[in-house]
VMD Tcl script that draws the C-alpha trace (Angstrom):
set ca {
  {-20.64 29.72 25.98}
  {-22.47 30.16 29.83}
  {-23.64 33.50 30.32}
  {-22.42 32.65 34.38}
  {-19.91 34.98 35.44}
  {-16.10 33.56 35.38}
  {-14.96 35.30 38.07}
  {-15.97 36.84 41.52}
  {-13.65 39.31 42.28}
  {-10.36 40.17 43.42}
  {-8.86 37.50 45.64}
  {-5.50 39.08 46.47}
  {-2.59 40.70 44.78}
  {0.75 39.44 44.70}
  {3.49 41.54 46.56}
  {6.84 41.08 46.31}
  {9.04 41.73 49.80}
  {12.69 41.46 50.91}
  {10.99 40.45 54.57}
  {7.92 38.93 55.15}
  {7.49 39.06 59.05}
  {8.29 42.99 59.14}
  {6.39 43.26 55.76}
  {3.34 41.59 57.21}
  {3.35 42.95 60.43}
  {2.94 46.38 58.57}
  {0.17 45.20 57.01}
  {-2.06 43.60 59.59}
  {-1.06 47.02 61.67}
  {-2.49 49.71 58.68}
  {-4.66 47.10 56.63}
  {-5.97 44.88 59.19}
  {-4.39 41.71 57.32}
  {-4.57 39.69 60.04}
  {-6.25 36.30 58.87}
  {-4.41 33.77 57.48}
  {-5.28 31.49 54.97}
  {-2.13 29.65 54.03}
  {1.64 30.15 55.13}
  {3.62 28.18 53.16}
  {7.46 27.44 51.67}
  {8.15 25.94 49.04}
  {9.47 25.78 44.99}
  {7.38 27.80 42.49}
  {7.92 25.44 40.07}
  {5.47 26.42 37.64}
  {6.43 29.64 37.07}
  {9.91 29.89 35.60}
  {8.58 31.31 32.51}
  {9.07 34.35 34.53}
  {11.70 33.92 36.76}
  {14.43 33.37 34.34}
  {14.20 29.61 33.79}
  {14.76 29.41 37.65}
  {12.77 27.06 39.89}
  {12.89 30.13 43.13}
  {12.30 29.03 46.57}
  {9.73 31.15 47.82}
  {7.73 32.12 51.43}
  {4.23 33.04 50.89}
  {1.25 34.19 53.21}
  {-2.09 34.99 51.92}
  {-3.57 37.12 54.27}
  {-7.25 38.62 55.14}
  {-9.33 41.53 56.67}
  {-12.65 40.19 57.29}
  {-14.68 43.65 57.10}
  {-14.31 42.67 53.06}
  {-12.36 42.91 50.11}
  {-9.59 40.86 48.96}
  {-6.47 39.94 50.69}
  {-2.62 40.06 50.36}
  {-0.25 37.62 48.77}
  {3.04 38.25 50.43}
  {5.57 36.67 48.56}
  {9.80 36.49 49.75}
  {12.28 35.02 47.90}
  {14.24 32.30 50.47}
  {16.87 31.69 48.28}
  {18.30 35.43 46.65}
  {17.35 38.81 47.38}
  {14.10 40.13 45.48}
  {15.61 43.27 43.19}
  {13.93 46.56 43.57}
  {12.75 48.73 40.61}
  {15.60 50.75 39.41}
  {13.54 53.89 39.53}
  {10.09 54.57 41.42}
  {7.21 53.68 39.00}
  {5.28 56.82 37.15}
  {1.54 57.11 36.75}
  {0.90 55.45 33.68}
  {3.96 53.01 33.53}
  {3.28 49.61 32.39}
  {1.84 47.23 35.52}
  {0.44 47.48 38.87}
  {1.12 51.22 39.86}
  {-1.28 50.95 43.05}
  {-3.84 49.19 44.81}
  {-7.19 50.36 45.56}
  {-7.67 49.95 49.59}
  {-11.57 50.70 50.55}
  {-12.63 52.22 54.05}
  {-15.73 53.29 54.99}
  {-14.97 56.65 55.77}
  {-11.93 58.03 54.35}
  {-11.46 61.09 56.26}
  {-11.73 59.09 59.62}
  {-9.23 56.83 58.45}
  {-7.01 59.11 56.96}
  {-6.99 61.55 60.15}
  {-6.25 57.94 62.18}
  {-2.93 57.10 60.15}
  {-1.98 60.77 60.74}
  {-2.47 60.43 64.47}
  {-0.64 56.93 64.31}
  {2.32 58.50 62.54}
  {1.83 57.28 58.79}
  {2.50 59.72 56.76}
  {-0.15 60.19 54.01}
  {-1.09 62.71 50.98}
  {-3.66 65.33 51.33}
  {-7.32 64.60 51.28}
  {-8.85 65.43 47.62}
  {-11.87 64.85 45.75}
  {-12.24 62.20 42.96}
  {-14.01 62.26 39.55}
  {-17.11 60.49 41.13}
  {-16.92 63.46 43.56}
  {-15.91 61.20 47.06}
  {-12.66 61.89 48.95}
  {-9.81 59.63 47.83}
  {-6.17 59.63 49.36}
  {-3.03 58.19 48.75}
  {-0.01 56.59 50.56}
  {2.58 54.02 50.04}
  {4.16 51.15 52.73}
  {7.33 51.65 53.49}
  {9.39 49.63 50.63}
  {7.74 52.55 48.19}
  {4.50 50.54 47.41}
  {1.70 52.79 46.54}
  {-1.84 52.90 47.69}
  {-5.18 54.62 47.11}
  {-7.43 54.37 49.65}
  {-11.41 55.09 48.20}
  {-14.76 54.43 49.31}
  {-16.23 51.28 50.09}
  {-19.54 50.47 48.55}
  {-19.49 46.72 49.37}
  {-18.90 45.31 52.80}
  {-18.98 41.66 54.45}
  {-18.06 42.88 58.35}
  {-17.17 46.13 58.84}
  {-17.09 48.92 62.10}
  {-18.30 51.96 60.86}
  {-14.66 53.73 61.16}
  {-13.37 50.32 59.09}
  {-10.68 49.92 56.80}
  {-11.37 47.04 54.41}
  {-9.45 44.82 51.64}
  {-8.48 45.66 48.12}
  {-11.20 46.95 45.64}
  {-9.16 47.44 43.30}
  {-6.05 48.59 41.12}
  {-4.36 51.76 39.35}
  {-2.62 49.81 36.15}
  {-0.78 51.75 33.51}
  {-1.55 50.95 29.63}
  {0.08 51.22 26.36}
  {-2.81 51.27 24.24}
  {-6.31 52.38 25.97}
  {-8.83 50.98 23.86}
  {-6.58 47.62 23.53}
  {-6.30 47.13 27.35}
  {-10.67 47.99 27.91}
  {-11.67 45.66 25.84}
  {-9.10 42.94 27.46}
  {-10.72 43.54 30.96}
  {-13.81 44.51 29.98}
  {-14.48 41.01 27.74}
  {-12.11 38.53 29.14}
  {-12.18 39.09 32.68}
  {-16.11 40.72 32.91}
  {-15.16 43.44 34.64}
  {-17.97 45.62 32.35}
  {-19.03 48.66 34.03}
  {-17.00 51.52 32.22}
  {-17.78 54.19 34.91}
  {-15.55 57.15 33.20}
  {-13.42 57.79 30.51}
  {-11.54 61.26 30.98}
  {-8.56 62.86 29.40}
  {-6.70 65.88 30.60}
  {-4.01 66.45 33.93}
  {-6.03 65.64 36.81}
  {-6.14 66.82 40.38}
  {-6.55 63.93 42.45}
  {-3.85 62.09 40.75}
  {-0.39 62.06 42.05}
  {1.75 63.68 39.08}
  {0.81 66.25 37.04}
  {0.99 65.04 33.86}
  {-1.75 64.34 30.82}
  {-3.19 60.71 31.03}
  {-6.48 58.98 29.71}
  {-7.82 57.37 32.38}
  {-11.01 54.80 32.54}
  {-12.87 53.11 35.50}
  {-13.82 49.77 35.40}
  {-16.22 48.42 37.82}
  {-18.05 45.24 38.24}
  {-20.30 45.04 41.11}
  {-20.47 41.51 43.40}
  {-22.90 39.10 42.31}
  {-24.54 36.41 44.85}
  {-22.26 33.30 42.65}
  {-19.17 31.98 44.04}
  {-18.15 31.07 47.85}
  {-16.35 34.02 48.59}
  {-18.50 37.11 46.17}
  {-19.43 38.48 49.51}
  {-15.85 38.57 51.18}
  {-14.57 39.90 47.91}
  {-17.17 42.39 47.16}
  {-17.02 44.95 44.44}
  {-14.19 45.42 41.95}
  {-12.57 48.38 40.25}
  {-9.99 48.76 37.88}
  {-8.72 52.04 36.39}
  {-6.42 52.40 33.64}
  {-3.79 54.76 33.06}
  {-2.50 55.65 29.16}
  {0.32 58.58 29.53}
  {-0.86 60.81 26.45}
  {3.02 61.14 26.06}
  {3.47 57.43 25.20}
  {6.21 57.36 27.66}
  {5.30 54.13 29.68}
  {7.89 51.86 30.75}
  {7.50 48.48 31.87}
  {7.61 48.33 35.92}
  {8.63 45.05 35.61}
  {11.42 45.49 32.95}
  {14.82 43.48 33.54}
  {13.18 41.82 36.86}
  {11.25 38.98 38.05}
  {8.07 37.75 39.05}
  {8.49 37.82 42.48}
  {10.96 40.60 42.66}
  {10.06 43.86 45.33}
  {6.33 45.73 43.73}
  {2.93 44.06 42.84}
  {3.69 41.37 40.86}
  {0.29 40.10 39.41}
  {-3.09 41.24 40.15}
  {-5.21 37.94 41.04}
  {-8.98 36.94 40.70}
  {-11.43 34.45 42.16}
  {-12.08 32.20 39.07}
  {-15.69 30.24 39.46}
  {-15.32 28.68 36.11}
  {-11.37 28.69 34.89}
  {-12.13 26.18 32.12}
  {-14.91 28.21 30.83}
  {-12.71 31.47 31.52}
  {-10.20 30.06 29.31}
  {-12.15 29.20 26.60}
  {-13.29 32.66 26.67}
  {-10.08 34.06 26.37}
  {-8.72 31.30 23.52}
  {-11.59 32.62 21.56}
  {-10.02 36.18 21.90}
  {-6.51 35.44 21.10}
  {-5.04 35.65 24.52}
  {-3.87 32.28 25.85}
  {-2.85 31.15 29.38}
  {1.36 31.17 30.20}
  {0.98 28.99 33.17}
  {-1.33 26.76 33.93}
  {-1.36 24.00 36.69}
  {-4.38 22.00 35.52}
  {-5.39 20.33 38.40}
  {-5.33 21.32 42.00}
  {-2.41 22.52 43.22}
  {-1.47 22.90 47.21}
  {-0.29 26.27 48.88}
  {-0.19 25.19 52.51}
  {-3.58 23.41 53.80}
  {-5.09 25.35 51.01}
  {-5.65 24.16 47.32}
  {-7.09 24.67 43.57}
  {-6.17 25.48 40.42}
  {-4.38 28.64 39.10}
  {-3.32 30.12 36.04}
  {-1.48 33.44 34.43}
  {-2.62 35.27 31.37}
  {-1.35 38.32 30.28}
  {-3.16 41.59 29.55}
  {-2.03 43.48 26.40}
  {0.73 45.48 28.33}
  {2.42 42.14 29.73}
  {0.75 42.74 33.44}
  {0.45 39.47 35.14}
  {-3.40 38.38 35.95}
  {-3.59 35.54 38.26}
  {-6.73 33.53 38.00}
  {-7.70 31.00 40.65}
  {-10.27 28.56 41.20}
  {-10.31 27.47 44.77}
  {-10.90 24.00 45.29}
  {-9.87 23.08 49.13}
  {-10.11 25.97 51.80}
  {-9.47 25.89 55.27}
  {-12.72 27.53 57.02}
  {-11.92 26.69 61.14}
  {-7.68 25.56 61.04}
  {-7.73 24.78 64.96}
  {-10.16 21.72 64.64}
  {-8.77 20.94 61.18}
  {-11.82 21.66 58.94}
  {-11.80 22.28 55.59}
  {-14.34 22.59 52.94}
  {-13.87 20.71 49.34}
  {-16.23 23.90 47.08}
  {-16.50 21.19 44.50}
  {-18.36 18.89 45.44}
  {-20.83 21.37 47.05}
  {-21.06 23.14 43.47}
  {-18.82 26.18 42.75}
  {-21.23 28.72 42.17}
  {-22.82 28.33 45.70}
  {-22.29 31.63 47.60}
  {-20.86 30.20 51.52}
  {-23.45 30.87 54.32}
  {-22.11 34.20 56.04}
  {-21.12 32.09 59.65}
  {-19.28 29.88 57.71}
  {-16.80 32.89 56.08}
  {-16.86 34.11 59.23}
  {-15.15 31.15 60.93}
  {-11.69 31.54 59.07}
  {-11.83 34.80 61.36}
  {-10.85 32.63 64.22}
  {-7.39 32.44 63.04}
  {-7.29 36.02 63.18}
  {-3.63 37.46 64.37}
  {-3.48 40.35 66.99}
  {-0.13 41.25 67.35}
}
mol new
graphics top color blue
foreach p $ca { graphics top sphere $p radius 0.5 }
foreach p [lrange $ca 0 end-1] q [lrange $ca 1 end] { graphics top cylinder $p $q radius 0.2 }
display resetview
């Protein structure tokens, strides 16, 4: 089996929202989300293994902030009205609890939202001893906003994409070595137990930080940047699904998603390990102008990963180019003027 890396880094989560335009607009205001890389309607076809045997029509944008990081997939349901979580999730419950937002200096940015309005939690310190905050959007969706150590263009008082996620766990040991040797992500950073400070709730967990620092493979590993993943066991054993009685696609992060260099080999990988893929379109698939293959697998807990391997992206939309990373070898890391181009498409309002 190649010794290459699989994956990059985190290419976007998956959000689900009852309205895209205000939903987006949100974003691009607090997380700079302004580029677009597709916009595009359509069936999801291929995934009514989670959305109740139910072809949904669907909106989706997948959208940007060049200082770094990955990107948002906002994702409406055109056809019904996405269904909330019947209660607000718990540190530790089963899923995506939050997303890791980096900025280069926290305290700037977190006195900024105060003097824009946004209401935030207090500033605290972290178990790697930097100041950390939290917040959530406005439909209840929670975010922690940590230190950037990985940048592609940033302004000193920047906030950047997602590093990262908070996702709660059944079984610790279990759920480490699914993201640790399936997905690569290696780096176990801590491993604490105990009621902890910077945390929102008060209440005994096991938590562990995974972190896989960017490597120079794959077009985008310099966009994307570093990646950290923390893991949340309730000592209690009181976790409850987030996603229980709902769909893909319903309101909350609904998969977690990575830039796959090598899906074939990544799948392999996991075969060997006893996990398998639930969807899987094969061959390229097309989300607007945009294109490649994707795929689902499932981490021990039932949290959706999304893997993709992008084949067609649009680099400059107004003069209709758009790059084919196959045939210039999928493992080449993109020269940085050439990332930087997709900036053009950048949205200001």
């Amino acid at each position: 089996m190649s010794t290459l890396p699989l994956l990059t880094g985190i290419q976007q989560p998956g959000i689900g929202v009852a309205d895209l335009a205000v939903s987006w607009k949100w974003y691009r205001r607090v997380f700079n989300m302004r580029v677009p890389v597709f916009d595009d309607a359509g069936t999801a076809d291929l995934m009514t293994r989670y959305t109740n045997g139910i072809p949904e029509q669907r909106r989706a944008v997948l959208a940007l902030n060049m200082a770094g990081g990955g990107g948002f997939e906002i994702w409406q349901y055109t056809n019904r009205l996405p269904v909330p979580p019947a209660n607000p999730p718990r540190l530790g419950d089963l899923g995506i609890y939050a997303l890791k937002m980096k900025a280069k200096n926290v305290p700037a940015f977190h006195e900024s939202l105060a003097a824009d309005g946004i209401a935030t939690g207090a500033l605290v310190e972290d178990p790697l001893a930097e100041r950390t905050f939290w917040m959530k959007d406005p439909w209840g969706q929670r975010f922690q906003l940590v230190h950037g150590q990985s940048w592609f263009d940033a302004e000193p008082l920047a906030v950047g994409g997602v590093c990262g996620a908070v996702i709660g766990v059944q079984d610790m040991d279990r759920a480490v070595a699914f993201y640790t040797q399936i997905l690569g992500i290696r780096e176990v950073v801590y491993d604490r137990t105990g009621v902890f400070a910077d945390l929102p709730e008060a209440t005994e967990v096991r938590r562990v930080l995974l972190r896989k620092v960017g490597e120079n493979f794959g077009a985008f590993s310099k966009l994307l940047g570093n990646t950290r993943i923390e893991l949340i066991q309730r000592m209690d054993g009181s976790g409850q699904r987030i996603f229980e009685g709902r769909c893909w696609g319903d309101r909350g992060f609904i998969h977690l998603c990575f830039d796959a260099i090598n899906l074939e080999g990544l799948k392999n990988r996991a075969e060997s390990m006893g996990h398998t893929f639930t969807v899987d379109s094969a061959d390229t698939f097309q989300m607007g102008k945009a294109g490649g293959r994707f795929a689902y697998i499932e981490d021990p807990d039932g949290t959706l990963i999304e893997l993709v391997e992008t084949h067609k992206v649009p680099v400059l939309k107004a003069l209709g180019l758009y790059l084919d990373l196959r045939k210039r070898g999928m493992y080449k890391v993109l020269p940085d003027w050439m990332v930087r181009l997709m900036g053009w498409s950048k949205r200001n309002d």
